[in-house]
Backbone as CSV, one residue per row, in Angstrom:
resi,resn,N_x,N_y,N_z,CA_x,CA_y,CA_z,C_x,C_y,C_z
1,UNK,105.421,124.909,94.111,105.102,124.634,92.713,103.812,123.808,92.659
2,UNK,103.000,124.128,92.247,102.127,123.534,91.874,102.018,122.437,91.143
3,UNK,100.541,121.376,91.961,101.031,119.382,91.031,100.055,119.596,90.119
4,UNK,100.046,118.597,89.363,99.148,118.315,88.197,98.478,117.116,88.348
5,UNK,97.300,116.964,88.210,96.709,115.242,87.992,96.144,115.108,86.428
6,UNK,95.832,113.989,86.618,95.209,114.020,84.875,93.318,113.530,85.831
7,UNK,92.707,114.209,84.161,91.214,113.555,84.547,91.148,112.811,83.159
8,UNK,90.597,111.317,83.083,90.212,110.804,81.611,90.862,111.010,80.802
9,UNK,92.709,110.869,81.355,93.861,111.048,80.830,94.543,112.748,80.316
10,UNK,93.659,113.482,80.647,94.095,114.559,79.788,94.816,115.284,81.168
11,UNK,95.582,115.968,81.368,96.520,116.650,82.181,95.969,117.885,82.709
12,UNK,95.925,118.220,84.527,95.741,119.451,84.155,96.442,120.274,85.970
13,UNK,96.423,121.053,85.952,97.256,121.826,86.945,96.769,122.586,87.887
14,UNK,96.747,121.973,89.191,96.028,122.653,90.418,97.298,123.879,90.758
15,UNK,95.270,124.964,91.075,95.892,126.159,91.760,96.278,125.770,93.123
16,UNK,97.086,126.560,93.625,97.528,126.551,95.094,99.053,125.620,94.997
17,UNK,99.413,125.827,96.145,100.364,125.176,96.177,100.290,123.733,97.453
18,UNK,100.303,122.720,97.202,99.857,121.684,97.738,100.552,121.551,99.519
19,UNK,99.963,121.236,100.460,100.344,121.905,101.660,101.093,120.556,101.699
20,UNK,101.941,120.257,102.870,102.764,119.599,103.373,102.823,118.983,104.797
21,UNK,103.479,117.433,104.948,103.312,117.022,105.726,104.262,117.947,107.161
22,UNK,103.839,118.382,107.991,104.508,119.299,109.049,103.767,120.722,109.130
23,UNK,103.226,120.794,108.014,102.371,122.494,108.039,101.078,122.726,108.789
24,UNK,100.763,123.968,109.405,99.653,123.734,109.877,98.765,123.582,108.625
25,UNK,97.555,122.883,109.242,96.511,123.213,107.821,96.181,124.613,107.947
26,UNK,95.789,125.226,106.715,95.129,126.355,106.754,93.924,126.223,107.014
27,UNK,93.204,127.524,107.517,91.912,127.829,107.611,91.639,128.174,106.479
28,UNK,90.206,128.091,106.064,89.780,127.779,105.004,87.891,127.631,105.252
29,UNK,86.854,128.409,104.682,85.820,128.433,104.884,84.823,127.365,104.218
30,UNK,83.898,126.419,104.810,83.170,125.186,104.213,81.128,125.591,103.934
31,UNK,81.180,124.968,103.421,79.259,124.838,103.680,79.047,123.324,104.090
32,UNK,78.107,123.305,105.350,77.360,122.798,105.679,75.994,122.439,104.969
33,UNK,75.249,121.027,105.168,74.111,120.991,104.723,73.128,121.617,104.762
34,UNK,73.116,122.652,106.035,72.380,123.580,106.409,72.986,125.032,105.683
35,UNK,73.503,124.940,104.764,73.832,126.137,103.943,74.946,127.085,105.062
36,UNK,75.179,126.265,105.855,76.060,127.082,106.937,77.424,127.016,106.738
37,UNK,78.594,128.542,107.219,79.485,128.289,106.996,80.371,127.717,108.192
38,UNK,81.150,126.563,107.736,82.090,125.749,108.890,83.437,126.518,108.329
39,UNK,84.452,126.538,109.593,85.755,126.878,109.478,86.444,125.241,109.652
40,UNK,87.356,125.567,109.106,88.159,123.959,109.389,88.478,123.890,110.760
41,UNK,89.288,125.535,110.999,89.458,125.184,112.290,88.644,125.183,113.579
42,UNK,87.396,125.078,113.175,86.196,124.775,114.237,86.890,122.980,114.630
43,UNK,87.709,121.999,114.330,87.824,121.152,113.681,88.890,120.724,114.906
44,UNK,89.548,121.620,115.321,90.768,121.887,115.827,90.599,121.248,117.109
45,UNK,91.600,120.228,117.558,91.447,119.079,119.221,90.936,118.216,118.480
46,UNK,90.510,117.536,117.414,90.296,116.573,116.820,91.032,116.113,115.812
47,UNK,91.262,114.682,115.916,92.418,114.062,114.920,91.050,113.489,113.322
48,UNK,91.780,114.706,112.572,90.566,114.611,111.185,91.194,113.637,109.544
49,UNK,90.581,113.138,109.142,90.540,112.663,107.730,89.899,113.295,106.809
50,UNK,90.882,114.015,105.723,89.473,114.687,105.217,89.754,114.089,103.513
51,UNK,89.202,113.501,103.096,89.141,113.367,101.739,88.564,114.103,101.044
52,UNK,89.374,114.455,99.559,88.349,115.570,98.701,88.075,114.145,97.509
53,UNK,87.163,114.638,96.759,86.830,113.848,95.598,85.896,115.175,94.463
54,UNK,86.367,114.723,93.553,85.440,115.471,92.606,83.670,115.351,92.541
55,UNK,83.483,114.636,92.915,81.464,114.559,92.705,81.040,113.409,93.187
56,UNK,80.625,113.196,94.207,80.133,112.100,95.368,79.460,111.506,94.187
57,UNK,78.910,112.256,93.580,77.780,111.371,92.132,78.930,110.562,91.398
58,UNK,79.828,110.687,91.425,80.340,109.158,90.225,80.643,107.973,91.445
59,UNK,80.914,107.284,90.071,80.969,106.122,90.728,82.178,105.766,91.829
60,UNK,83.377,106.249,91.329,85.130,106.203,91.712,84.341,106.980,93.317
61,UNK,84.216,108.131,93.452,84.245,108.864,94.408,83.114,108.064,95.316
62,UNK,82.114,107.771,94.759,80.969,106.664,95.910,81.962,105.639,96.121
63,UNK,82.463,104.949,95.520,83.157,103.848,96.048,84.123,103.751,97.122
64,UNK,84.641,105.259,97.253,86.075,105.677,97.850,85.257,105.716,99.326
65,UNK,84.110,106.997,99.067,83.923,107.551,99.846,82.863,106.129,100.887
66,UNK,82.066,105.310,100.296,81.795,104.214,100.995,82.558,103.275,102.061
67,UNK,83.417,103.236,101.123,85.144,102.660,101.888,85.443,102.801,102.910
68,UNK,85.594,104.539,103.135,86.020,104.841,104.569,85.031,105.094,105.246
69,UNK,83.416,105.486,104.903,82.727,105.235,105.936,82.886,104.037,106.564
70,UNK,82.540,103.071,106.053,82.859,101.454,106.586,84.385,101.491,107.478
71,UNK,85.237,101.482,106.893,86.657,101.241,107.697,86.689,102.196,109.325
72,UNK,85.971,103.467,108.828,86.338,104.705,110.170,85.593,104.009,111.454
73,UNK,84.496,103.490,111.267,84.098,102.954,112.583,85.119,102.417,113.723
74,UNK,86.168,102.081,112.916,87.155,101.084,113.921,88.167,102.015,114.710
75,UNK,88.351,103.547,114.395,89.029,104.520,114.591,88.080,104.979,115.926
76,UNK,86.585,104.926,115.894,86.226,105.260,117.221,85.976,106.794,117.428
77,UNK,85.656,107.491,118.594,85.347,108.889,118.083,86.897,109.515,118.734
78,UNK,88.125,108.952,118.248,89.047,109.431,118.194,89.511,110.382,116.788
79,UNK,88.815,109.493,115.871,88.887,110.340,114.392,87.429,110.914,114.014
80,UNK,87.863,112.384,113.417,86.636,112.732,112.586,86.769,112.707,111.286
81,UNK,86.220,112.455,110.054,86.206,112.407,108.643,85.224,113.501,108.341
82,UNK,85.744,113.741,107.156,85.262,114.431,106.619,85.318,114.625,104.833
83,UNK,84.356,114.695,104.159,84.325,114.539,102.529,84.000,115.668,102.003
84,UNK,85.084,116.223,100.951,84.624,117.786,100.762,84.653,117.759,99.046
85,UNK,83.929,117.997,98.523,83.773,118.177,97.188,82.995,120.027,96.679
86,UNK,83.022,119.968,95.660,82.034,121.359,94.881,80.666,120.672,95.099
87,UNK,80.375,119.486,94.884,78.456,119.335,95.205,78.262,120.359,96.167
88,UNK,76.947,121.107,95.418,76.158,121.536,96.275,75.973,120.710,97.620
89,UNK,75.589,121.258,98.931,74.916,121.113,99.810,74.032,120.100,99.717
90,UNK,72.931,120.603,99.122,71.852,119.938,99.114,72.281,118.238,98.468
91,UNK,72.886,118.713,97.424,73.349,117.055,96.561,73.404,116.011,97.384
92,UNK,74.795,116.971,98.436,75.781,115.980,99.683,74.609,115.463,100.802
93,UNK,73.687,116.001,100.811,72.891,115.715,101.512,71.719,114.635,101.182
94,UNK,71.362,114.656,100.506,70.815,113.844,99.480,71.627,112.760,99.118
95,UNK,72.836,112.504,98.947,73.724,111.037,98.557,74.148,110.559,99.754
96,UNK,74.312,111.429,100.934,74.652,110.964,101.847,73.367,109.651,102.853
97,UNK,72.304,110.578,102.435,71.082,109.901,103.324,70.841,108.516,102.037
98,UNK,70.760,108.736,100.720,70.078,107.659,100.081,71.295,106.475,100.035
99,UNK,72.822,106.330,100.336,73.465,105.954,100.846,73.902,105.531,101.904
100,UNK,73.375,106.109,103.442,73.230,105.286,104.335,75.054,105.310,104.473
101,UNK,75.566,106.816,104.328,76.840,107.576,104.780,76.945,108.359,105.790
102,UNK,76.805,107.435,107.274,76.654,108.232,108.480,78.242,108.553,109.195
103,UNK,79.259,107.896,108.744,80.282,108.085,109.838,81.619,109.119,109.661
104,UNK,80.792,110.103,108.314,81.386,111.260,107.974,80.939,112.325,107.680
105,UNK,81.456,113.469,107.765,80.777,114.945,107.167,80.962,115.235,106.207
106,UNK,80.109,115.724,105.512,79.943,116.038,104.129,80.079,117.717,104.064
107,UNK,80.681,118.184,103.291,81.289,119.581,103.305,81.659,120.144,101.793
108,UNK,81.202,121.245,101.409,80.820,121.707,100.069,82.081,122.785,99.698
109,UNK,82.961,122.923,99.173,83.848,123.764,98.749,83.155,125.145,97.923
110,UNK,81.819,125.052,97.234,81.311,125.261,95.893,81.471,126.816,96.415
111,UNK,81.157,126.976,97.029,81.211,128.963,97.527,82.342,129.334,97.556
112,UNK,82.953,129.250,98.070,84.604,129.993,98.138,85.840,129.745,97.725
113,UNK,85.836,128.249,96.986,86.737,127.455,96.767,87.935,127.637,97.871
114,UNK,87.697,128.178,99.035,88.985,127.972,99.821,89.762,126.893,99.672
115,UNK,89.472,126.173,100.181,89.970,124.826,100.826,90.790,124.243,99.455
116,UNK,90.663,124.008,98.354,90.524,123.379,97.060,92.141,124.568,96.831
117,UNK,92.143,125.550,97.134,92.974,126.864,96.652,94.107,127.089,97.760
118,UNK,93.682,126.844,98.750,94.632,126.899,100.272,95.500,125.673,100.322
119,UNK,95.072,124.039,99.732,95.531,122.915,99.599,96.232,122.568,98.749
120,UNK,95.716,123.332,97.781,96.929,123.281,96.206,96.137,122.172,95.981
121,UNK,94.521,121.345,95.928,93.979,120.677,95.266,92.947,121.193,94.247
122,UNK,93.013,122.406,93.466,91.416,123.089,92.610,92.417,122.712,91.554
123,UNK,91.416,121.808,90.839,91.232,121.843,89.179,90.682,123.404,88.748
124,UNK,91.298,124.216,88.294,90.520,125.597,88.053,89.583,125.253,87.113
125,UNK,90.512,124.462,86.028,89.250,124.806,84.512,88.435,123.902,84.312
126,UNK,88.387,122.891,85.669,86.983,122.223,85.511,85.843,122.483,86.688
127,UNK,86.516,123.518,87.894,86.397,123.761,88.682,85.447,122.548,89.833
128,UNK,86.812,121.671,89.941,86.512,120.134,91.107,87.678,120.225,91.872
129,UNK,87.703,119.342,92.744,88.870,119.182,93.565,89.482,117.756,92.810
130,UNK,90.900,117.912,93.485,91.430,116.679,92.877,91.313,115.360,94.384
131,UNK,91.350,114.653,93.955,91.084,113.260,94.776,91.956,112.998,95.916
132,UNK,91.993,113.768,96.344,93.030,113.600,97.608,92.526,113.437,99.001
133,UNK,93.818,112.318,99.642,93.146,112.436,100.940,94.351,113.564,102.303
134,UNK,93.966,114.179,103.272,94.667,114.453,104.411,94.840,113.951,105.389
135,UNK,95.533,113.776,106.457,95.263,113.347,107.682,95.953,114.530,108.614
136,UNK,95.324,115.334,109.556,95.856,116.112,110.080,95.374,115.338,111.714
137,UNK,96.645,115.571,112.681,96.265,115.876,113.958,95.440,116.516,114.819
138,UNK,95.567,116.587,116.077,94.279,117.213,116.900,94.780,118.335,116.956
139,UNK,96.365,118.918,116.692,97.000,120.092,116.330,96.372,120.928,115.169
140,UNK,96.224,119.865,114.741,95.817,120.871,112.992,96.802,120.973,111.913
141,UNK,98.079,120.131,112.900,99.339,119.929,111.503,98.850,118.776,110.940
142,UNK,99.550,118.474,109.529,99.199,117.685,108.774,100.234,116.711,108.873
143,UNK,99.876,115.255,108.956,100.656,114.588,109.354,100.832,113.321,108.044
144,UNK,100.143,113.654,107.076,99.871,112.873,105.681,99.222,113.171,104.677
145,UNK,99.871,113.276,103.904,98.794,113.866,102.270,99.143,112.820,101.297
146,UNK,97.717,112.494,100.518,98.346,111.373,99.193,96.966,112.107,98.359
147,UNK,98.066,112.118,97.505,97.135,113.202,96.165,97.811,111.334,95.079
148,UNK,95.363,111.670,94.709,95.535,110.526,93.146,95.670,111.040,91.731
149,UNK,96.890,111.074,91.248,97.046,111.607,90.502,96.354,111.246,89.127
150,UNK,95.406,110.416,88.932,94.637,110.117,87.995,93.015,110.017,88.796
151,UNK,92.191,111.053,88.394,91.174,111.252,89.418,90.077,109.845,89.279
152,UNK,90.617,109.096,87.978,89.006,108.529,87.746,89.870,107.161,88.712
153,UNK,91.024,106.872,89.548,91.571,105.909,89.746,91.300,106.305,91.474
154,UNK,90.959,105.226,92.350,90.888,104.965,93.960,92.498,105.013,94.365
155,UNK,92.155,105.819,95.662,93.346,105.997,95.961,93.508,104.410,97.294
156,UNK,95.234,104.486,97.542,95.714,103.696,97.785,94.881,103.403,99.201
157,UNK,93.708,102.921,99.916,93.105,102.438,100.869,94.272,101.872,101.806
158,UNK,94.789,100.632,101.375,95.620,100.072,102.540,96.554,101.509,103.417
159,UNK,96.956,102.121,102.246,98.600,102.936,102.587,97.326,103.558,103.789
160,UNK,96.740,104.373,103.261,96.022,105.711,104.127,95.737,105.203,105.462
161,UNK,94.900,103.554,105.676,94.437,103.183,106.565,95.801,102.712,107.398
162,UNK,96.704,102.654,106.949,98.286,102.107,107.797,98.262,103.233,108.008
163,UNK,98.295,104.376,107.513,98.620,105.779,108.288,98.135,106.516,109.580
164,UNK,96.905,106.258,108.822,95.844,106.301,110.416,96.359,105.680,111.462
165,UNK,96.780,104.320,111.322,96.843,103.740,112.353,98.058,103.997,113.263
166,UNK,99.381,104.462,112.116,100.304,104.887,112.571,100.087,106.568,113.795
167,UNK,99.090,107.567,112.654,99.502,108.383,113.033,98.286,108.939,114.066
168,UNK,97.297,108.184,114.439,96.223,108.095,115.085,95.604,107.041,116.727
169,UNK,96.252,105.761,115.506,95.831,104.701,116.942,95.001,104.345,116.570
C-alpha cells in the first residue's frame, strides 16, 4: 500500500510501494554529473546511505544534506552516501561544489524516475521525491528506512546516525 507525506501541509500519495527493512533494494537506473547512467547495483559490496530529498536548492534539504556530509566522515570508507533528488545533474553539481559537499554522491532521479517509483518514494503530481533516508548493507538488503512524513521538516539525525552505528560500525 502505498504512504503518503504531506508538503506545506497539504497531503499527497507516493507511487510505488515503499520497500522494506529485509528486501533486497531494487535496481533502479541514476544520472551522474557526467550525464552518465549509474545502476544502484554498481553500489553492491558497499554498506550505502542514501538519502532522497526533494531539491538540494531549499533550505530543509541543504541543511539535511550538510549534516551528513559532516557526520559520514566518522563512518570512514566503510560507508558510501549518497543524495538523490530530480535536480538536474548539472544543478547537483553546481550545489555540491559551491557548498564544499565532498563526502557524498550526488545522483539525479530526473530521467527515469526509477528509484523514486521502485522505493515507493515519487510524489507523482509534483514530481520530487519524498525525504527519506535508506540504509542498505554491502548485500544490498535494506537494513533501515525512515520516510519524513512532512517534507519541509528534517528528519530524525540522532535515530539514523544510531542506526548506522548499529547497523554499520
Amino acid at each position: 500500500m502505498p504512504e503518503t507525506v504531506m508538503v506545506q501541509g497539504k497531503s499527497f500519495t507516493l507511487k510505488g510501494n515503499m520497500v522494506k527493512v529485509g528486501d533486497k533494494a531494487p535496481d533502479c537506473l541514476l544520472t551522474n554529473e557526467k550525464l552518465e547512467d549509474i545502476t544502484l547495483s554498481s553500489f553492491e559490496g558497499k554498506a550505502l546511505l542514501i538519502m532522497t530529498v526533494p531539491s538540494l536548492d531549499t533550505p530543509v534539504c541543504s541543511k539535511e544534506v550538510h549534516r551528513f556530509n559532516q557526520e559520514l566522515g566518522r563512518f570512514g570508507e566503510g560507508l558510501t552516501a549518497i543524495a538523490i533528488s530530480m535536480d538536474l545533474p548539472f544543478a547537483q553539481k553546481r550545489w555540491c561544489a559551491a557548498e564544499d559537499v565532498d563526502n557524498l554522491i550526488a545522483l539525479s532521479d530526473y530521467k527515469n524516475r526509477e528509484f523514486g517509483e521502485k522505493f515507493g518514494i515519487l510524489i507523482p503530481d509534483l514530481g520530487l521525491l519524498a525525504r527519506s533516508i535508506f540504509i542498505l548493507g554491502a548485500d544490498g538488503k535494506i537494513l533501515s528506512v525512515h520516510l519524513v512524513k512532512e517534507t519541509s521538516e528534517e528528519p530524525n539525525y540522532d535515530k539514523i546516525l544510531e542506526d548506522l552505528t548499529l547497523r554499520i560500525g
